[in-house]
MARBA-3410 file (N, C-alpha, C, O; in Angstrom, 1 decimal):
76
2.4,0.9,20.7,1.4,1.7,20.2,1.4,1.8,18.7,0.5,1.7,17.9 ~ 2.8,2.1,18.4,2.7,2.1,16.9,1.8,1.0,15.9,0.8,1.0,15.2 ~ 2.8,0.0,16.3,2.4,-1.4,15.5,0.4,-1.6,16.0,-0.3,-2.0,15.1 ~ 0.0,-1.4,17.0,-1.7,-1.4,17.3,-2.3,-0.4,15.9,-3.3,-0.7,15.2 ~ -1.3,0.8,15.9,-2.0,1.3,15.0,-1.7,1.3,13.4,-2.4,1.8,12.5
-0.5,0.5,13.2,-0.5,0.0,11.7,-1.7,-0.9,11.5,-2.5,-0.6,10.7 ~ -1.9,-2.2,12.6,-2.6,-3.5,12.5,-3.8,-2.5,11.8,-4.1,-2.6,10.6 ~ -4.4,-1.5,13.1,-5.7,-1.0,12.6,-5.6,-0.2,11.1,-6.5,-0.2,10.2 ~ -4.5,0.3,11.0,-4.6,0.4,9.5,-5.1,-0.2,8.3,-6.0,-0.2,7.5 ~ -4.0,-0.8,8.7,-4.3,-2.5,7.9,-5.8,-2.8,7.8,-6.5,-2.7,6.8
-6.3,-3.3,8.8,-7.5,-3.8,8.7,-8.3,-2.8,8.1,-9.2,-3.1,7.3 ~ -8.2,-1.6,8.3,-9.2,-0.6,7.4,-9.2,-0.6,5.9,-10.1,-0.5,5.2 ~ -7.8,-0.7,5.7,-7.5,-0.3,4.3,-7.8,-2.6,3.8,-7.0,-2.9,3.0 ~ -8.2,-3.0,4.0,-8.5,-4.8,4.2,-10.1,-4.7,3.8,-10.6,-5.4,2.9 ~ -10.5,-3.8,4.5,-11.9,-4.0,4.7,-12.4,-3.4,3.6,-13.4,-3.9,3.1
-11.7,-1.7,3.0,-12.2,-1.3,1.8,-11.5,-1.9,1.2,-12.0,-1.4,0.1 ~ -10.5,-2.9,0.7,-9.9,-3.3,-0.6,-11.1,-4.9,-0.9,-10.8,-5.6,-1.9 ~ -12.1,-5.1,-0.3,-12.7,-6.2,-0.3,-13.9,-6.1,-1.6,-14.3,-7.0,-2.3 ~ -14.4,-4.9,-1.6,-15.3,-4.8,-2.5,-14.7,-4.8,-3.7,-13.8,-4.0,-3.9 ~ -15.1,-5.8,-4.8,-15.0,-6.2,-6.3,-15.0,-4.7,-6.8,-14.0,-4.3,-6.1
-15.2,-4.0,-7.3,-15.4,-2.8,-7.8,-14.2,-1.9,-7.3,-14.0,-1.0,-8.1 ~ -13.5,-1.9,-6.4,-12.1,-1.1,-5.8,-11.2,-2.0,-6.3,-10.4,-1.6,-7.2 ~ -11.3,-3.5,-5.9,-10.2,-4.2,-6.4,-9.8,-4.6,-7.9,-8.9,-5.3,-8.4 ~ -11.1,-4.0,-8.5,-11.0,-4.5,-10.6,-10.6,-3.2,-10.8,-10.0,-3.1,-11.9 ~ -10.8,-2.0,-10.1,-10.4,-0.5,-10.5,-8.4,-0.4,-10.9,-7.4,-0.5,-10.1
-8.7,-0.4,-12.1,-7.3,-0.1,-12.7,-6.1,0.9,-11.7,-4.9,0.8,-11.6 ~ -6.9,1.8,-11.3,-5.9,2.5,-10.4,-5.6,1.5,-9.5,-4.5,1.0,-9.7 ~ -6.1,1.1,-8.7,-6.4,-0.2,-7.7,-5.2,-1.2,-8.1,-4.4,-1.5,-7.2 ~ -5.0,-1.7,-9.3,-4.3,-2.5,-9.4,-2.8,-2.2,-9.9,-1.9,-3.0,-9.8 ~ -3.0,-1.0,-10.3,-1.7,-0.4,-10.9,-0.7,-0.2,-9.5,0.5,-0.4,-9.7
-1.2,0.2,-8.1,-1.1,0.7,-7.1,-0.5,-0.6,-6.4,0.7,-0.7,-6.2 ~ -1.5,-1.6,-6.0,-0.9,-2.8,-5.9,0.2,-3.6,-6.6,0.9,-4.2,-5.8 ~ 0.5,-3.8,-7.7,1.6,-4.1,-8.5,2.8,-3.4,-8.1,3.9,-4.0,-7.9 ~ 2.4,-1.8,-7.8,3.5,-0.9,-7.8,4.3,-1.1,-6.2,5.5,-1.1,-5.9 ~ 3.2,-1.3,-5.2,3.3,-1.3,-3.6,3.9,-2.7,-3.8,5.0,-2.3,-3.6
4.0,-3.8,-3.9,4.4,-5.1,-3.9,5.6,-5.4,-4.6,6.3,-6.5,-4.3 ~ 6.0,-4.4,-5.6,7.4,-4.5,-5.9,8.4,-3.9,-5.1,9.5,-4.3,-4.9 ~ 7.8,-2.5,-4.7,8.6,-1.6,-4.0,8.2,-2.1,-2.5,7.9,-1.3,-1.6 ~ 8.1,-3.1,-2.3,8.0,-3.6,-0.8,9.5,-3.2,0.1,9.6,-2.7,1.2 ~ 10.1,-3.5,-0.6,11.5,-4.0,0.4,12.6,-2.3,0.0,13.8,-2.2,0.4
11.8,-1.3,-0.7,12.8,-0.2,-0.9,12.4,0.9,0.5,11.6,0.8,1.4 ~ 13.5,2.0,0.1,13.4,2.6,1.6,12.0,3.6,1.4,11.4,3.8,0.4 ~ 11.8,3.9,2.4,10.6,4.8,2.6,10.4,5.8,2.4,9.3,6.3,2.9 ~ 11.2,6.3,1.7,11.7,8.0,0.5,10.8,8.0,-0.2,9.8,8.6,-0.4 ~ 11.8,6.4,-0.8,11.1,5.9,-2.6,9.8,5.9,-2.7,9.1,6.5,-3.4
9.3,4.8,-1.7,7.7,4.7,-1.4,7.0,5.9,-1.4,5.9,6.0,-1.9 ~ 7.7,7.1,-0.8,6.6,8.6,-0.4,6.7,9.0,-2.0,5.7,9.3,-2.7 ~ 7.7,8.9,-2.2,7.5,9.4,-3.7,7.4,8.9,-4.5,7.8,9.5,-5.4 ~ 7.0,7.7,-4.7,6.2,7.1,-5.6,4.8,7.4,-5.4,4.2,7.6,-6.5 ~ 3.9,7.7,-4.1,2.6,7.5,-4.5,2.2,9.0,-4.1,1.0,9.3,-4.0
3.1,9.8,-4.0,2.6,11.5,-3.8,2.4,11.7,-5.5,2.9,11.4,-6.5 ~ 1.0,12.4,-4.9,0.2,13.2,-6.0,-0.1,11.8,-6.8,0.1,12.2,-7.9 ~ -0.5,10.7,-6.8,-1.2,9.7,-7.2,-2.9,9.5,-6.6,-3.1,9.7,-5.4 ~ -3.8,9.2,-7.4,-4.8,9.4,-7.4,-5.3,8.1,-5.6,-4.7,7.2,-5.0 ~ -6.6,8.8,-5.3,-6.7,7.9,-3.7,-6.6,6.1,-3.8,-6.2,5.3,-2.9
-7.1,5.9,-5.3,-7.0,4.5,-5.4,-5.7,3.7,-5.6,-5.5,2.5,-5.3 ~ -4.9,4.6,-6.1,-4.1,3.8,-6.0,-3.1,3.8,-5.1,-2.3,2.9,-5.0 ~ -3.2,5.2,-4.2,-2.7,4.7,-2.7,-3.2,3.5,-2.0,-2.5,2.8,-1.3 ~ -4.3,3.4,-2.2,-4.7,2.5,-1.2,-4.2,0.8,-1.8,-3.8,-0.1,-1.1 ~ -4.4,0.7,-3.5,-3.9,-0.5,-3.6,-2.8,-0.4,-3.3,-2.5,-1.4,-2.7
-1.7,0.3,-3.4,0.1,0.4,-3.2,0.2,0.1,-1.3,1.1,-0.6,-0.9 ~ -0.8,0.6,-0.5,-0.4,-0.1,0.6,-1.3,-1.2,1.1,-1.3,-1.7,2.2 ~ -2.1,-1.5,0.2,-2.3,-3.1,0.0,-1.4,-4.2,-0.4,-1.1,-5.2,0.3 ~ -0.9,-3.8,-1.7,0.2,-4.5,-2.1,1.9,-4.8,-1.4,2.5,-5.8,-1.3 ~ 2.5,-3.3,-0.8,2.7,-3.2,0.5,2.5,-4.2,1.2,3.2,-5.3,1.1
1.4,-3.9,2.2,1.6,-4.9,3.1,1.1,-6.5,2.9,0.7,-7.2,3.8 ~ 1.1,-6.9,1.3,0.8,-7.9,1.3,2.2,-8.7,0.6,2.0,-9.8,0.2 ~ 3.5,-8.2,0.6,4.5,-8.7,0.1,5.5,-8.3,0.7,6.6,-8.1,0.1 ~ 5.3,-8.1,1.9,6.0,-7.7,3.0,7.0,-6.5,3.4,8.3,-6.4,3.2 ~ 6.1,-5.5,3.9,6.6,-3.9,4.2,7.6,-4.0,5.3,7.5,-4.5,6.4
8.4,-3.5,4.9,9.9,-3.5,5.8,10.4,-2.2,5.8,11.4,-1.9,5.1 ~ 9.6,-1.2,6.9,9.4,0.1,6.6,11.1,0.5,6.9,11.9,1.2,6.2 ~ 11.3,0.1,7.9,12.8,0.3,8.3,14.1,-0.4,7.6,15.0,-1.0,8.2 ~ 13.9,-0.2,6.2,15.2,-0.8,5.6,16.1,0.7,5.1,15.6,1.5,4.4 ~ 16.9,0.7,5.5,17.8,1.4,4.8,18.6,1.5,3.9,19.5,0.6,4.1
18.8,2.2,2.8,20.2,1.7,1.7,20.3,2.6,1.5,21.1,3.0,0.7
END
């Protein structure tokens, strides 16, 4: 059940990252840069990196996230 409802995440947050205008939005990309480096750190770091960040750039950070491979369950 979980993973059914990441997928559908995913596809939601896919479907709004498609429009040119979200994806040139500097939050947007700041977000994604930031989610794609911090792919592979634990899931602390990640909450606290994008708490109290503006909605755009949540949403690019778990674009970027799941576009450079989220590995929610790593530990260190």
């Amino acid at each position: 059940m979980k993973l059914t409802m990441a997928f559908a995440a995913a596809l939601l947050l896919a479907a709004c990252a498609t429009d040119p205008a979200v994806m040139n939005d500097p939050n947007f990309k700041a977000g994604y840069d930031a989610g794609c480096s911090m792919a592979h750190s634990p899931r602390e770091v990640r909450a606290a990196m994008t708490k109290g960040q503006p909605d755009l750039f949540r949403r690019g950070f778990a674009s970027g996230l799941s576009a450079c491979g989220d590995h929610r369950d790593v530990e260190r």
